[in-house]
C-alpha positions in Angstrom: 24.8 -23.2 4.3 23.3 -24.5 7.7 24.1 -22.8 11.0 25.5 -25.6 13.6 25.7 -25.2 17.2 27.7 -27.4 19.8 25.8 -28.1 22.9 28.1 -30.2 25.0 26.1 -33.1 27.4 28.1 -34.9 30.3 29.5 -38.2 28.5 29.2 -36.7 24.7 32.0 -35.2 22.7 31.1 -32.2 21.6 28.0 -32.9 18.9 27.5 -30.8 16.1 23.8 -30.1 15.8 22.1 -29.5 12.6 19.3 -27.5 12.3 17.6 -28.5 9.3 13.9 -27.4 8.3 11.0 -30.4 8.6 7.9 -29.5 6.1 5.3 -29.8 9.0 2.7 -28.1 7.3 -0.3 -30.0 5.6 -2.6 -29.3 3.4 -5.6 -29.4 6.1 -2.9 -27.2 8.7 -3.1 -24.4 5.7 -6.5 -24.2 5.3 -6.7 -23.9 9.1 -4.5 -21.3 8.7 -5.8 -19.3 6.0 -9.0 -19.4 7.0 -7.9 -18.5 10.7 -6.2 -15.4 9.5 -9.1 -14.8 7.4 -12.4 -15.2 9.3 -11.5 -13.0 12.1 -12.4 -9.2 13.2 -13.3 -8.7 9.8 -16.7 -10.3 9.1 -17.4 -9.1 12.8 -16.7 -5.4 12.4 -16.2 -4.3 8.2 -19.5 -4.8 7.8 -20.6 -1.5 9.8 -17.3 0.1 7.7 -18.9 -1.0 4.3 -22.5 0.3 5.5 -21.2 3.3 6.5 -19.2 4.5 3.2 -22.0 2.9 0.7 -25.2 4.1 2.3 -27.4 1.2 1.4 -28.0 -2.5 2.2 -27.6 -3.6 -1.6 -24.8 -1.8 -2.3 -23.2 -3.0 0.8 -23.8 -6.6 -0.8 -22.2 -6.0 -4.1 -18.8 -4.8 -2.3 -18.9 -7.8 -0.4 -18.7 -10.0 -3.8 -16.4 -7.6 -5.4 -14.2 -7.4 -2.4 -14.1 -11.3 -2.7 -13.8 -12.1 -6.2 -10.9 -9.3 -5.7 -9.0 -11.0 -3.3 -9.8 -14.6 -4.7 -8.2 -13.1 -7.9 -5.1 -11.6 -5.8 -5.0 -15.2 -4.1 -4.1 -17.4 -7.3 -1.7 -14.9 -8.4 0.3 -15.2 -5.6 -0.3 -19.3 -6.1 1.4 -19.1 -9.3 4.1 -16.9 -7.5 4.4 -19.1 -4.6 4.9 -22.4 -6.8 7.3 -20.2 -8.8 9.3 -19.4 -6.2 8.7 -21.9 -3.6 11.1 -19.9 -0.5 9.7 -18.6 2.9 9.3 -15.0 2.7 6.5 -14.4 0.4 6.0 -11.2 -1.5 9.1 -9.8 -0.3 11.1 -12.5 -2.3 9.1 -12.2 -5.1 9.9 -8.2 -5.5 12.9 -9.0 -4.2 13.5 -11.5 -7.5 11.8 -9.0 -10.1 13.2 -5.9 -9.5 15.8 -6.5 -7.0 17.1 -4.6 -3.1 15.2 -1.4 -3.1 11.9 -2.3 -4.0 11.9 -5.3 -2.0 12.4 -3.2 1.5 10.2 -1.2 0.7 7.6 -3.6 0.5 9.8 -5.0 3.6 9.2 -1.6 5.6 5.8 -1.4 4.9 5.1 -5.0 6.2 7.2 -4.1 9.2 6.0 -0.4 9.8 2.4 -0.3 8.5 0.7 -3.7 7.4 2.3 -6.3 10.3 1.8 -4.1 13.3 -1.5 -1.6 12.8 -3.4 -5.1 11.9 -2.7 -6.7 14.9 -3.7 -3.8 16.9 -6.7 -3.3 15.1 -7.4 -7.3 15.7 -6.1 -6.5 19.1 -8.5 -3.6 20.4 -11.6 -5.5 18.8 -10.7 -8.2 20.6 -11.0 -6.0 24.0 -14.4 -4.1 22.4 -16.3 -7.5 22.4 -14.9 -8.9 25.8 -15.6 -5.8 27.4 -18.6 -4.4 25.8 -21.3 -6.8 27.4 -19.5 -5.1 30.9 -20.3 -1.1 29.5 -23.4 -1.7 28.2 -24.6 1.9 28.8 -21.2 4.3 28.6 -18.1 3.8 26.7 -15.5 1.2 27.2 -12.5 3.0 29.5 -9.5 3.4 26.9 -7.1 2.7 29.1 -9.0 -0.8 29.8 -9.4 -1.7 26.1 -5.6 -0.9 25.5 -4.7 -3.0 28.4 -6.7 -5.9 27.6 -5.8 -5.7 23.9 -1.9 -5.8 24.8 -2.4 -8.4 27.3 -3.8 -11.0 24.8 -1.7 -10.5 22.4 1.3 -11.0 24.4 0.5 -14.3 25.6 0.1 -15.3 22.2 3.5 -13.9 21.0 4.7 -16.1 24.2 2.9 -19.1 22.8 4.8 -18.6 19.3 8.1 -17.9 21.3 7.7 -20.9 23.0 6.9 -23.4 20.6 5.9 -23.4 16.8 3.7 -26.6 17.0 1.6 -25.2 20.0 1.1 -21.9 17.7 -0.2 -24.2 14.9 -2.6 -26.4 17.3 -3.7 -23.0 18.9 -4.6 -21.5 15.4 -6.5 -24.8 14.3 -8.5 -25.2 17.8 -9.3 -21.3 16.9 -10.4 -21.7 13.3 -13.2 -24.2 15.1 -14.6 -21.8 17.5 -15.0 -18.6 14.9 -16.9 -21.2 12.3 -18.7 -21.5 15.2 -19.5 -18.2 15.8 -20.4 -17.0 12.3 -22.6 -20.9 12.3 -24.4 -19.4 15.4 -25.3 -16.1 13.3 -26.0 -17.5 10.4 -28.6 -20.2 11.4 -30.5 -17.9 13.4 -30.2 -15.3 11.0 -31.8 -17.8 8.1 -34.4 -18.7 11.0 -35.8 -14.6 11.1 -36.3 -15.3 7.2 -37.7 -18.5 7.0 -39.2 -19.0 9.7 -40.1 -15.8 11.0 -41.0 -13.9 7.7 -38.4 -11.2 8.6 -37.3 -9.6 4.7 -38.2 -5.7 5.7 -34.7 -4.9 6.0 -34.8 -6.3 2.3 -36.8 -4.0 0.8 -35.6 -1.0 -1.4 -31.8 -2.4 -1.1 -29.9 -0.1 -3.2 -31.8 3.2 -1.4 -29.8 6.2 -1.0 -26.7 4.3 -2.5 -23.3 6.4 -2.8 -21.7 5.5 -5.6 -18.9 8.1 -5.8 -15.7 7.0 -6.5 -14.2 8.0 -2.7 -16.8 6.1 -1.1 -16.3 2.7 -3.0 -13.0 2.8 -2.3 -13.3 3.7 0.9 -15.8 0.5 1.6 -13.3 -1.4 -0.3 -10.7 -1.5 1.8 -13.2 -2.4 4.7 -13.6 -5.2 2.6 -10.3 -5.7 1.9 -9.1 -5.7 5.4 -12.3 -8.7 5.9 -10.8 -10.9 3.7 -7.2 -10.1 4.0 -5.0 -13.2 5.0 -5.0 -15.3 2.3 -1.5 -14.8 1.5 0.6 -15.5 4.4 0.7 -19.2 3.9 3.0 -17.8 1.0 5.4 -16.4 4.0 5.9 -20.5 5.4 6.1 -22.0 1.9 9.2 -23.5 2.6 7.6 -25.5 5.9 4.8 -26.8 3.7 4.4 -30.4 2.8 4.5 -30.4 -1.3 3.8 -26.7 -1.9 3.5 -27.1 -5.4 0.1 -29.1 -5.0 -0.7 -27.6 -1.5 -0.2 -24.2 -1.8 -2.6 -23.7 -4.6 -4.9 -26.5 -3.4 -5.2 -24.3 0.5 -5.5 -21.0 -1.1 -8.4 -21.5 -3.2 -10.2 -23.9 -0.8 -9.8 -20.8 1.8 -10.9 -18.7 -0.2 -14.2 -20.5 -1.1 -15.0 -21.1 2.3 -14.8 -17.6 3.0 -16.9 -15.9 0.3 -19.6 -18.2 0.3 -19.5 -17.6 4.7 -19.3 -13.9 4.4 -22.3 -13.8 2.4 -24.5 -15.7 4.2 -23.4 -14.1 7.4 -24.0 -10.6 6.1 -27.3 -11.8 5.0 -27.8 -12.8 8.6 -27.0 -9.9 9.9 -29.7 -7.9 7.8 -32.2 -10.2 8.6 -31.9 -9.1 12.0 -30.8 -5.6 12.3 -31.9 -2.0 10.8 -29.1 -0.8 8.6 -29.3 2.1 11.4 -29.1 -0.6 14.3 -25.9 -1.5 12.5 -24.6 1.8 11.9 -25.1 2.9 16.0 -23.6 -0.7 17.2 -19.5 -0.5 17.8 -19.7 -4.5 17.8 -22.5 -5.3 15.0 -22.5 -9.5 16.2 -22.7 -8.4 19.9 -25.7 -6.6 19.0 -27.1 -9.4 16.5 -26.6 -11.7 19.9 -28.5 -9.3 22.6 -31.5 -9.0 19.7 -31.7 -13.1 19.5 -29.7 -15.2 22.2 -31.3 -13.8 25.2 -29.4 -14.8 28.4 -27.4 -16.3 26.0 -26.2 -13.5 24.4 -22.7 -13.5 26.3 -21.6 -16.4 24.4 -21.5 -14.2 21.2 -18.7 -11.7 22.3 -16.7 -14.5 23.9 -16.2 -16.6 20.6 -15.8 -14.0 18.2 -13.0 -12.1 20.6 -11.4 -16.0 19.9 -11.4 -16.0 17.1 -9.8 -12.7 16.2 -7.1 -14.3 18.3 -6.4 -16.3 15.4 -6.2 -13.5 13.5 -3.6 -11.9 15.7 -2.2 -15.7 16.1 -1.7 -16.5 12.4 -0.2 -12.9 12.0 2.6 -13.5 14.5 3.4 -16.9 13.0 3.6 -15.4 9.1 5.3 -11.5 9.6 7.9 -12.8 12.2 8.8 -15.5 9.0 9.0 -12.7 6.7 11.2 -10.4 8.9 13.5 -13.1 9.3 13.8 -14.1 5.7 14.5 -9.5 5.6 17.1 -9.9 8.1 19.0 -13.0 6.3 18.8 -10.3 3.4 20.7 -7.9 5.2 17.5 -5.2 5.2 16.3 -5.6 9.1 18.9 -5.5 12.2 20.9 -8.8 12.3 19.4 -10.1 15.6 16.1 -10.4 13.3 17.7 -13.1 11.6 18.4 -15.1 14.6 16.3 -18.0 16.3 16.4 -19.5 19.8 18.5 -22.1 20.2 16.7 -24.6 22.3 13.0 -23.8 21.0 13.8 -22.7 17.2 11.7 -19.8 16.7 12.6 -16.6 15.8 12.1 -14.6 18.8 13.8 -12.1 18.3 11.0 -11.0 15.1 8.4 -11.9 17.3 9.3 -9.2 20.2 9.9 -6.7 17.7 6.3 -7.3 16.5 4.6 -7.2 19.9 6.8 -3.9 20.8 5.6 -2.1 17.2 2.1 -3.7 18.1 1.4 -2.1 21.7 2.5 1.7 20.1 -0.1 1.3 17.4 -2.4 -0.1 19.9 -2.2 3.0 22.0 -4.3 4.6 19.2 -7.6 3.1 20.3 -9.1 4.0 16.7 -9.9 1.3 14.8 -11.1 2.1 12.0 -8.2 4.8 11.3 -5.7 1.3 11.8 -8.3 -0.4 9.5 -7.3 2.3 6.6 -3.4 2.8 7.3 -3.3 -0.8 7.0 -5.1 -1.0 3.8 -3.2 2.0 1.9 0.0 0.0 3.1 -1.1 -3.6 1.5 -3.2 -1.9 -1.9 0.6 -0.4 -2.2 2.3 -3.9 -1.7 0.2 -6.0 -3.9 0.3 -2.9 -6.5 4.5 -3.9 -6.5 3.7 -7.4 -6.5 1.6 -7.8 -9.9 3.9 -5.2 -11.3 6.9 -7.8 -10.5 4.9 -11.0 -11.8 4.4 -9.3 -14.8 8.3 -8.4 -15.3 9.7 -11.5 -14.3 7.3 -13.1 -17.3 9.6 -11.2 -19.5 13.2 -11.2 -16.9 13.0 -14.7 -16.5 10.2 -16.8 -19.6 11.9 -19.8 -19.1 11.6 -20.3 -15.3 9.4 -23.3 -14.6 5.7 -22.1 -13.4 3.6 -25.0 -12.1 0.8 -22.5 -12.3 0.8 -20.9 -15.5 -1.8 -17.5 -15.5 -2.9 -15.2 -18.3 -0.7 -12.4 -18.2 -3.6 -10.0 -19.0 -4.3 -10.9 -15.4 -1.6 -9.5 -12.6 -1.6 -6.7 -15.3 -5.4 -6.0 -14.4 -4.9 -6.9 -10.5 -1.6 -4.3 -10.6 -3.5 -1.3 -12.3 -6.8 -2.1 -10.2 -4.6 -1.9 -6.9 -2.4 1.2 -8.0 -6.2 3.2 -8.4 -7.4 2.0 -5.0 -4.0 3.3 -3.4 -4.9 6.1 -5.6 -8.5 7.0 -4.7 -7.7 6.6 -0.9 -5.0 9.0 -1.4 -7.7 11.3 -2.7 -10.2 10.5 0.2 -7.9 10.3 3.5 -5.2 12.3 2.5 -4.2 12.5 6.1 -3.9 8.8 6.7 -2.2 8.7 3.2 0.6 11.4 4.0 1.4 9.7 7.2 1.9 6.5 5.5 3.5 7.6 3.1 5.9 9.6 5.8 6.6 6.1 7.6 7.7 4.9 4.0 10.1 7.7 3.1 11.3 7.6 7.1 12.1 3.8 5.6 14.1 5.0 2.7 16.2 7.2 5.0 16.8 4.2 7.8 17.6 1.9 4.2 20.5 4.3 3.6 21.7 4.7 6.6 21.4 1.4 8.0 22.0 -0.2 4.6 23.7 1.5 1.7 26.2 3.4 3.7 28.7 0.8 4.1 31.7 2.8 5.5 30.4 3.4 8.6 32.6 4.8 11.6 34.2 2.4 13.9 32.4 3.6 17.0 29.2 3.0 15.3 29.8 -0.6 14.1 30.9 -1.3 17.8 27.7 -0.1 19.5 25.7 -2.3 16.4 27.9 -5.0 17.6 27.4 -4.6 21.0 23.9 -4.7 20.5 23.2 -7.7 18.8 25.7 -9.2 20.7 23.8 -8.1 24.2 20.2 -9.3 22.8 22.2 -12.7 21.2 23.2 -13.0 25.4 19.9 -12.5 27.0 17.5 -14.2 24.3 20.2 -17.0 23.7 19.6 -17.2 19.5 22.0 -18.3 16.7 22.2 -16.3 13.3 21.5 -18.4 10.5 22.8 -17.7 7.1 19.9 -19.5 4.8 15.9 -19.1 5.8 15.2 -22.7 4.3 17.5 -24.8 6.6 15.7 -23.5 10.0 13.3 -26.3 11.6 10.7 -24.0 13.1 9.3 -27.3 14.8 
């Protein structure tokens, strides 16, 4: 079913307009996209997280390739899932298809609550730390200063997305340019200490004082983890992408090589450069790579890297506030979620919620505390995720899989993430209580707002009233089917 609306001209009589979705997105638009998401805060910032849990360069090195191959691993499941089930909405449909309502808000709720919001603040706020650091250069950056700067940037690009789709999608590929840039900058001159300038004495004894317990790898890993994490939210605009059975695949593992193989030469780089304790004292590690080697060029560093983690924030904005919309059509988020604006066709209404949820996390001003709530949220998701591919091998064998994987292989990806979630449980108990607290206060808003049907009248009214008053001011239509919206 498509949702029509009648907008009356002088000399027409009375149109019906469709709104029908166009599959605008390429092959080369998902790569952007990916990668975008991808290479973002995280290559700029993890690597002082890693450092820090690991103790030594060459250990540091080895969770860099782990955390990859991980996540490359992680990737082409969710190819195989995403030519399974080729609808807009990404892991949420597919929990929502193998095991049916509860588990899929959950995974909803944690999206919403946890994964969606704390990233972009944590994006947001290092975003303000490399504008403003070159201006602090001896004292602290003003909190109040980085949380205004970091809520100001991220606005605008909520506007851009509000405004028009296409303009979001040009943004994120004119973004994608300038952070290849950035991490080119580092790593040429980072190759030019070792070759040219003999620099390998940061080389030397790599795997010294290495800390191989079991907390402090997992720990590191979900520095790592947060790094590479993007790859799957081309899986949330599947059904706007040009031929995803070819595509999706094709853009996930081209993304993904791009990334690995950059990641490791920029960390590389880095080390070239800078003292593992040179790292360890720097709040912005590329900053400080750019005031050891660029001179009075060193300003350009901060300035491309802070756009580039507006893609990040960009890319994030254009894939959750699909996925909440696809939750609302499911009955699971507030009906005004599932509503897009009639003259631009975006979803708005998703897209304000997300900057609102943004600016509270954003008020935290720790990073690295957002860094680890965000990975104990998404180690939880994918742990649901494998579970389900595995299940709906045996709920549905005969349902056609372009992509065709070993079995033994979500199986491994499902118990590896279930021990992460696990292990950080062990470590940050505090950060795991209060996520797990923000998903049992989900369970109790799913009952309420969900099972509990019967509801009295004076409560339905004031729901009514509600979407009815945000319908009026942000003029949106509801739409009953995710797949017949033109985003364009």
């Amino acid at each position: 079913m498509t949702v029509t609306s009648k907008i009356l001209k002088e000399g027409d009589e009375d149109p019906e307009v469709k709104i029908e979705l166009k599959k605008e997105i390429t092959l080369l638009n998902g790569v952007a996209i990916i990668v975008g998401i991808i290479i973002g805060s995280g290559i700029f910032v993890s690597p002082v997280g890693i450092l820090k849990e690991v103790d030594s360069i060459g250990l540091s090195f080895v969770m860099w390739i782990v955390c990859g191959l991980y996540n490359a691993l992680c990737a082409v499941c969710y190819a195989e899932l995403g030519t399974t089930i080729p609808e807009s909405g990404g892991e949420y449909i597919y929990i929502y298809r193998a095991f049916g309502e509860v588990p899929a808000f959950c995974c909803l709720w944690i999206n919403f609550i946890l994964i969606c919001p704390v990233g972009i603040a944590a994006s947001a706020l290092i975003f303000s730390m490399y504008i403003l650091q070159p201006l602090f250069p001896d004292c602290n950056i003003p909190d109040n200063g980085l949380a205004l700067l970091a809520t100001s940037i991220f606005t605008l690009l909520v506007a851009i997305n509000c405004w028009n789709t296409k303009w979001a999608t040009k943004v994120q590929v004119v973004i994608t340019a300038s952070k290849l840039i950035a991490l080119l900058t580092v790593i040429v001159i980072g190759f030019y200490y070792i070759i040219g300038l003999g620099e390998t004495e940061n080389f030397k004894n790599p795997f010294e004082g290495s800390d191989f317990s079991a907390g402090a790898i997992a720990i590191s890993f979900y520095s790592g983890f947060w790094a590479y994490s993007g790859w799957s939210y081309l899986n949330f605009l599947v059904g706007e992408l040009v031929d995803p059975h070819r595509n999706l695949p094709r853009a996930i593992l081209i993304s993904m090589v791009i990334v690995i193989v950059t990641y490791l030469i920029a960390n590389v780089a880095y080390v070239a450069v800078l003292t593992p304790a040179q790292m360890l004292s720097s709040p912005a590690v590329a900053v400080t790579f750019g005031e050891h080697t660029m001179g009075v060029m060193a300003w350009l560093m901060p300035v491309l890297i802070a756009i580039s983690v507006c893609g990040t924030m960009n890319g994030c904005a254009l894939g959750f506030s699909r996925l909440f919309y696809v939750g609302s059509t499911k009955g699971q988020l507030p009906a005004f979620m599932g509503m897009i604006q009639q003259k631009r066709l975006t979803p708005s209404p998703s897209l304000l919620v997300i900057l609102i949820m943004t600016l509270i996390y954003t008020s935290t001003g720790d990073i690295f505390f957002l860094i680890e709530m965000e990975g104990f949220g998404f180690a939880s998701v994918l742990t649901m995720v494998f579970a389900g591919q595995v299940y709906l091998r045996y709920k549905e064998p005969d349902l056609p899989r372009p992509i065709r994987l070993p079995i033994l292989l979500p199986i491994i990806l499902c118990i590896v993430s279930f021990l992460i979630v696990a292990l950080t449980f062990y470590q940050k108990t505090r950060e795991s209580l209060m996520a797990l607290g923000l998903v049992g206060f989900g369970l109790v808003m799913y009952i309420v707002c969900v099972v509990w049907k019967n509801k009295p009248k004076f409560i339905q009214q004031k729901m009514y009233a509600i979407n009815t008053l945000i319908q009026k001011c942000l003029i949106v239509l509801p739409v009953d089917d995710p797949d017949s919206v033109d985003w364009d």
